[in-house]
N, C-alpha and C positions, 0 to 999 in steps of 0.2 A: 305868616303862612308856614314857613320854614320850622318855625318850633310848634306850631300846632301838630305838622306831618308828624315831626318828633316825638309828640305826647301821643298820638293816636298809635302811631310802630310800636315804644315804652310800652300801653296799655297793653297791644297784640301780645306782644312778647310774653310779657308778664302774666298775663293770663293763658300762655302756652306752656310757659314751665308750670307754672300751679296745676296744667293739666295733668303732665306730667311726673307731678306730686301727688298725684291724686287730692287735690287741692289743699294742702297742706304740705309745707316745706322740712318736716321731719315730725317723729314721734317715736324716732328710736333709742331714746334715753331712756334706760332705767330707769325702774321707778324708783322716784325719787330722787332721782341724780340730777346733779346738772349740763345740763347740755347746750350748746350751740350751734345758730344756723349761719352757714359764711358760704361769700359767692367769692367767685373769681371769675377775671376778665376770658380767662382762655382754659381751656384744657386739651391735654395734646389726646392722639386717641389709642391712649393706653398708660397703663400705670408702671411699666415697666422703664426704670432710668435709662437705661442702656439703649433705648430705642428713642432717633432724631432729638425732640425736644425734650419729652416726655416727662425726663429728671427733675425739671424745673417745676411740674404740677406737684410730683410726690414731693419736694423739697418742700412747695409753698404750703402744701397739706400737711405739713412737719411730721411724714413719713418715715424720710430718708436723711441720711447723715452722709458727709462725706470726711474726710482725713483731717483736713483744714476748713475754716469759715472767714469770711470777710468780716470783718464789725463796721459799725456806722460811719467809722472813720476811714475805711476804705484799707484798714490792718488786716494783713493775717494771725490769724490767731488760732489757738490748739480748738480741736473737735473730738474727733475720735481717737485723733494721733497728739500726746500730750507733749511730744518730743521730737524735736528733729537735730538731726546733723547731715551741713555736706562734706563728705570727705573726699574729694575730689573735682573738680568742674564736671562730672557727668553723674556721680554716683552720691543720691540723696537716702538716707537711713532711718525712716520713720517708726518711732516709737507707738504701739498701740498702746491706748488706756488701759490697765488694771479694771475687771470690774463690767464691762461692756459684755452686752446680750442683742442678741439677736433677739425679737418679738416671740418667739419659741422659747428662751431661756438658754439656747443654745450658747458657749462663750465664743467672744468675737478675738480670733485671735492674729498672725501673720500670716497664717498659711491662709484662713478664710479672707484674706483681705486682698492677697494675689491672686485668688480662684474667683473673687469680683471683678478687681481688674481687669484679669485676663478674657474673664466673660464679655465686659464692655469692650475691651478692644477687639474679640471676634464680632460681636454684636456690629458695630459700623465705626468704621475708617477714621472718623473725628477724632475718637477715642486713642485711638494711637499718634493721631498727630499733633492735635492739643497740646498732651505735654511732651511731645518726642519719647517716648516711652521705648527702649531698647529689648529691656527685661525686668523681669521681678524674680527675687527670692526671695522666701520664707525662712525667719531662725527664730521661733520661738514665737513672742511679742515685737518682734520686729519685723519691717519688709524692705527692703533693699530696692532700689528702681535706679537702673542704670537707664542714659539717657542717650539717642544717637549722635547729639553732641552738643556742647555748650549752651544751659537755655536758663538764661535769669529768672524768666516767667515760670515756671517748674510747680514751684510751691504755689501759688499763685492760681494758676491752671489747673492742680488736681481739687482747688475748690468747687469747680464745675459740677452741676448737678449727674451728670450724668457720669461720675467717679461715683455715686453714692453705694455705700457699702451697701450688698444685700447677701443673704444666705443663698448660695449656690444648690445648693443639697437640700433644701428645703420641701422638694418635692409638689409645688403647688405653681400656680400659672402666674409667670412674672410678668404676664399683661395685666392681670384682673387682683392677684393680690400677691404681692411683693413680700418675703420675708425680711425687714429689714432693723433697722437699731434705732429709728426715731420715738418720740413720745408717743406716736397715737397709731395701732394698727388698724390694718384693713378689714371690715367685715363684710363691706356690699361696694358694688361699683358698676357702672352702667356708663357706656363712652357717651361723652359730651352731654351728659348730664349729672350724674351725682357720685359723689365718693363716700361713703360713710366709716364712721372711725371710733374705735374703743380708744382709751388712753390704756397704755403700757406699763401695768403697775412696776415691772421692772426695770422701768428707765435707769439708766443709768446718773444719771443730771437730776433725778427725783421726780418720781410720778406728776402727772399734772393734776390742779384742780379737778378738770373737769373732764366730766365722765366720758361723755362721746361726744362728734361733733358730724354735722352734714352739712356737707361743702358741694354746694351746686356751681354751676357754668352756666353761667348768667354774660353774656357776651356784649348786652348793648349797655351802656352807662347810666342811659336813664333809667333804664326797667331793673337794674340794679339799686338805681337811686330808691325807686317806688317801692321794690320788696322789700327794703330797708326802713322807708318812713310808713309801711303797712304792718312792721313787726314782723313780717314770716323771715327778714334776716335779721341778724342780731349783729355782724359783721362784716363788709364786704372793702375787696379792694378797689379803690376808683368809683366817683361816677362822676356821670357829665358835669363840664367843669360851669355850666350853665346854673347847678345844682348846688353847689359849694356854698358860695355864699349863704343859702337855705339853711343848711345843715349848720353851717359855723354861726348862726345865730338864733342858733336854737339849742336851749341846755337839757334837753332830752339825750341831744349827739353830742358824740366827739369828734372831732377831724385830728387826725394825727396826720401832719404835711412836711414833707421832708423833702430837700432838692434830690432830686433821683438822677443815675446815670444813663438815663434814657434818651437821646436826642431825636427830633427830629431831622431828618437829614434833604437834601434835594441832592440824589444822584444824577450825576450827568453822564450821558451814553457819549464816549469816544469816538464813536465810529460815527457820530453827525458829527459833518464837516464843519457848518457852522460854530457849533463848540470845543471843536479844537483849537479856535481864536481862544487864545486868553482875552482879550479885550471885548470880545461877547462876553466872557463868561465873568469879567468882571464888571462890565456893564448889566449885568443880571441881576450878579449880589449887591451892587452898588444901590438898583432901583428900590430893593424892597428895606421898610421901615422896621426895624426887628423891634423896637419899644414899640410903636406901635401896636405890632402883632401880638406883642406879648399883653398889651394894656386890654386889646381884643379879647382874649380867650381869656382875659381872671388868672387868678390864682391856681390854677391847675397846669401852669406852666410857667417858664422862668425864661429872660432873653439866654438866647444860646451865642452865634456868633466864631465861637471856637470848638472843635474838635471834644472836649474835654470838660465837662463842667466846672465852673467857679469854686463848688465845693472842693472837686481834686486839689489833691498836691503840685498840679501838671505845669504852672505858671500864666495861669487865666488873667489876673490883671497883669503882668509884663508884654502879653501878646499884643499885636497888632490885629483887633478882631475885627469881622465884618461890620461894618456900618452904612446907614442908609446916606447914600450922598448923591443927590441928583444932579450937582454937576460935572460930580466926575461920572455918574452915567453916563451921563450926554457927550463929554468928551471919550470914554472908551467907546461909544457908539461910532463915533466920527471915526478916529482911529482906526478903527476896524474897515471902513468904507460904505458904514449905513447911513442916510438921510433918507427925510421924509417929506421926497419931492415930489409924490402927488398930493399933500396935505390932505390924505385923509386922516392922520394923527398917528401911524404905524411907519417905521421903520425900511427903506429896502436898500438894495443894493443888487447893480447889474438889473434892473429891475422887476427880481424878487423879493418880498417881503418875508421877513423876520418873520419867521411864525414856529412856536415850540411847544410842545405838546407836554404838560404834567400827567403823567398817570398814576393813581391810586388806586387803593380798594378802602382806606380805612373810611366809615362813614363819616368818624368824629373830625376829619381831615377838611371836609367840603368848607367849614365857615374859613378856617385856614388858607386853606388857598383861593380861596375866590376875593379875598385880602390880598394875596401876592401876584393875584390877576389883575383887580384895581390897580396895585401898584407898579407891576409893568409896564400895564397900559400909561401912565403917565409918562414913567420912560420913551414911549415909542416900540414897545414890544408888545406883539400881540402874542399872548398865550393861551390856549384853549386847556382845558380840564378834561379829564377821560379816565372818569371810575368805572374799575373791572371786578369783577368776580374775585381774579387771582391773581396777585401782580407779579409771581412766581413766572409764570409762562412768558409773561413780556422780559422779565429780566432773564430768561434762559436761549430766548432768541434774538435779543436782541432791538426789539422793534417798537422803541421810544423813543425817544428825548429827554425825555430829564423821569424821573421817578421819584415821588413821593414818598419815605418808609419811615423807620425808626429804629437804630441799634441802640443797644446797650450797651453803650461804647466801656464799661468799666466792667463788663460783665464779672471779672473776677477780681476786681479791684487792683487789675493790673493794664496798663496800657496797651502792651504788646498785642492782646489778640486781634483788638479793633485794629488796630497797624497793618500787621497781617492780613488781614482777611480782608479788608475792604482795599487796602491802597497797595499791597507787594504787587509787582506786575505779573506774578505766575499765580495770584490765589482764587481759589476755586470761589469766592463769594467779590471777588472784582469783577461786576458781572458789568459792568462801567468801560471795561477793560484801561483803566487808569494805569499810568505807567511816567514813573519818574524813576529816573538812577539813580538822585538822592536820597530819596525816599528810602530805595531798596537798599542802601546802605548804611542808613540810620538805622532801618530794621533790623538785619542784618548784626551791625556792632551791638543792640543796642540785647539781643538772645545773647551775647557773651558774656554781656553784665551784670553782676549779681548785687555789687553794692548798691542801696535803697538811691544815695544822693546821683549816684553817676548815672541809672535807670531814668530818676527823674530830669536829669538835666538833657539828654538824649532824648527822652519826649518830648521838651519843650522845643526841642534842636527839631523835630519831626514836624510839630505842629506850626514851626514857623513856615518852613517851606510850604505845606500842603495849605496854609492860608495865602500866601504869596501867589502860590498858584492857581489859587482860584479854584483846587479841586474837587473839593463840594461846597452847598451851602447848607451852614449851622443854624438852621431858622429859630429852636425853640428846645432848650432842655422838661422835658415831663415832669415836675413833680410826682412824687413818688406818698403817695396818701389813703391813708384806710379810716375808714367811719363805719361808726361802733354807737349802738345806741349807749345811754350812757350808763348801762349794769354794765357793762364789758368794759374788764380792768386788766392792765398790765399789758398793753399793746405797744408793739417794738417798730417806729419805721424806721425800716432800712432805706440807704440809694439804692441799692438794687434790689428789682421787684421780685426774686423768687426768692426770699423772706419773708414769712407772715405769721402763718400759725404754731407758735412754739408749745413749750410745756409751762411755760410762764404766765401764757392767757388765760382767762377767770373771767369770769360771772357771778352778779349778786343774786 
């Protein structure tokens, strides 16, 4: 019944964007050109970087460029800036490329590249704290960025989409169409449905292939599956992991599948009393089967367990990671002071019953946790499920118990932001309000460390405690995967998902 709902939504949908299309998914290629049609899971609502997420869509639409890039390997590597030096623990001296244009032809030089900056960081708040940004100057081909004090992460962090270099002066609306330095510029855009894109015969990196491409927002999995094996896309990121299997054995497609740094995570809200037991909360993560779960959902996802995926450099197999152990559920259960002395098969103590609320909004989450509901219920925990609209508003008041979501805990292929943001006890996205002392000075030493080994030994120094304590659970890293019918050549996956459409992509 459960996947019939699924096919029948799939078809809505599908047959909503086509409306949309006016029933056709592009036909803005030159004649004779080649072109392509690619979906994405999300779009923020506007094409401008500098606004909340939004850098990550133009990055994915290979728009936008920023100083540094991460490679597959989770390296920084040169982008727009071909050179770097730190000449002091605060003050980082980036070299622009020779050669770089703006989508006007205009030259990309130091001074254009601190008049972006400086626009993102008036633009919103992140942007200055991300990479502690003090100031910038401009001398030529180079920019200066003094920092407000010691921050390893630096280089690391200005690969953030929302660093992406654009023309300030450009005179045109940096919600709808961005002057920027990537392969493919803007011609047409419409929020939360389509981007269309000429290629930039002055790339810098060398023109692409292909001529233009329409990149729609295609949000549910399957009905991205469907406009995929219907032909009206030719490319897209993700679909239901239900679907996978279809695609990989069919040589029409390609699946490009790559561990991604996406996890799923199980936040737990501090302020229920119940889970500020450790012993509840390691009787929680103790109950659920993480093989299991991962054998459940296919290849569209990997066990997780720890902070940090297996791929990282982070120390994945030395960790002590979460595993499914039902008897030591049962003994943290005791421990704590719960039994199940009216045998109805749940849990209480003081004669209240154990009862914990997951809230969500992702749909593709429901087979997921109603897995991790069986599997408590075995423990003696009854937990109920509660998908929202928005899971924003519960996490800004407060008023859950545990929270179902997903970071990209590598977002910059650097450890520290996820650190930060989720577990410092002052950070604006510890909405958990999690708070360890240790923690706070792992993070703490770990901003004053620049060298790569010592960086990485302090993460691992991080993620022992924060598994010791039980303070999230690691259920399940994303696979990070694109399918491509099989004209579509020279596809790059990345771990992290706002990489996609480069100047490298082709069609036969």
């Amino acid at each position: 019944m459960a996947a019939r709902k699924g096919l029948q939504l799939g078809l809505t949908l599908l047959a909503a964007v086509s409306a949309l299309a006016g029933g056709a998914f592009s036909a803005s290629a030159a004649d004779g050109g080649k072109h392509i049609n690619a979906a994405l899971y999300w779009f923020g609502t506007s094409l401008d970087p500098a606004t909340e997420w939004d850098g990550w869509t133009t990055c994915r639409a290979g728009i936008t460029e920023t100083l540094v890039t991460v490679n597959e390997n989770y390296e920084i590597v040169p982008l727009l800036s071909d050179s770097w030096e730190q000449t002091d623990d605060t003050t980082w001296k980036m070299h622009i490329r020779d050669g770089v244009t703006f989508q006007n032809g205009k030259a990309v030089d130091g001074e254009a590249v601190k008049r972006s900056f400086e626009r993102a960081m008036e633009t919103q708040e992140r942007a200055v704290t991300a990479a502690k940004i003090a100031s910038i100057e401009a001398d030529g081909q180079d920019v200066i960025f003094t920092t407000t004090e010691p921050f390893g992460a630096f280089l690391a962090n200005i690969s953030e989409p929302m660093y992406s270099v654009i023309d300030v002066d450009a005179g045109t609306d940096f919600a709808s169409a961005p002057v920027a330095t990537g392969p493919y510029m803007v011609t047409g855009f419409e929020v939360n449905t389509y981007i269309e894109l000429e290629k930039y015969e002055g790339y810098w990196n060398g023109a692409p292939d292909v001529d233009t491409i329409t990149v729609r927002n295609i949000d549910d999995d399957s009905t991205r599956g469907m406009a995929l094996q219907s032909g009206e896309m030719d490319v897209v990121q993700r679909v239901a992991w239900t679907d996978l299997p279809t695609f990989e054995a069919d040589s029409n497609f390609t699946v490009y599948n790559t561990q991604g740094a996406r996890t799923r995570i199980l936040v737990f809200n501090y302020q229920n009393e119940a889970l500020q037991n450790k012993d509840v909360r390691t009787a929680f993560m103790k109950a659920i089967n993480y093989d299991a779960l991962a054998s459940v959902l296919g290849s569209g996802v990997a066990k997780a367990g720890a902070p940090y995926p297996a791929s990282s450099p982070y120390g994945y197999d030395e960790l002590d990671k979460q595993e499914y152990d039902a008897e030591g559920a049962a003994a943290a259960l005791a421990q704590a002071g719960y039994e199940d002395a009216d045998g109805n098969g749940y849990v209480e103590k003081d004669g209240t019953e154990l009862v914990l609320t997951i809230t969500y909004e992702n749909n593709g989450y429901t087979t997921m946790l109603e897995a991790v509901q069986d599997m408590e219920k075995q423990a003696g925990i009854h937990v109920e499920l509660q998908q929202v609209d928005s899971i924003s508003e519960f996490q800004d008041n407060g008023k859950y118990d545990i929270v179902a979501t997903n970071w990209q805990v590598l977002s910059t292929g650097d450890p520290q932001w996820f650190l930060d943001s989720m577990y410092k006890s002052d950070a604006s996205s510890n909405y958990g309000h999690y708070s360890n002392a240790e923690v706070d000075a792992i993070a703490d030493k770990l901003a004053g460390t620049f060298d790569i080994a010592g960086r990485e030994a302090l993460t691992i120094e991080a993620e022992k405690v924060l598994l010791d304590d039980v303070a999230s659970i690691y259920l399940l890293g994303e696979n990070n995967f694109v399918v491509a019918n099989a004209k579509v050549k020279n596809v790059v996956p990345y771990p992290i998902d706002y990489y996609f459409i480069d100047n490298g992509m082709s069609i036969e």
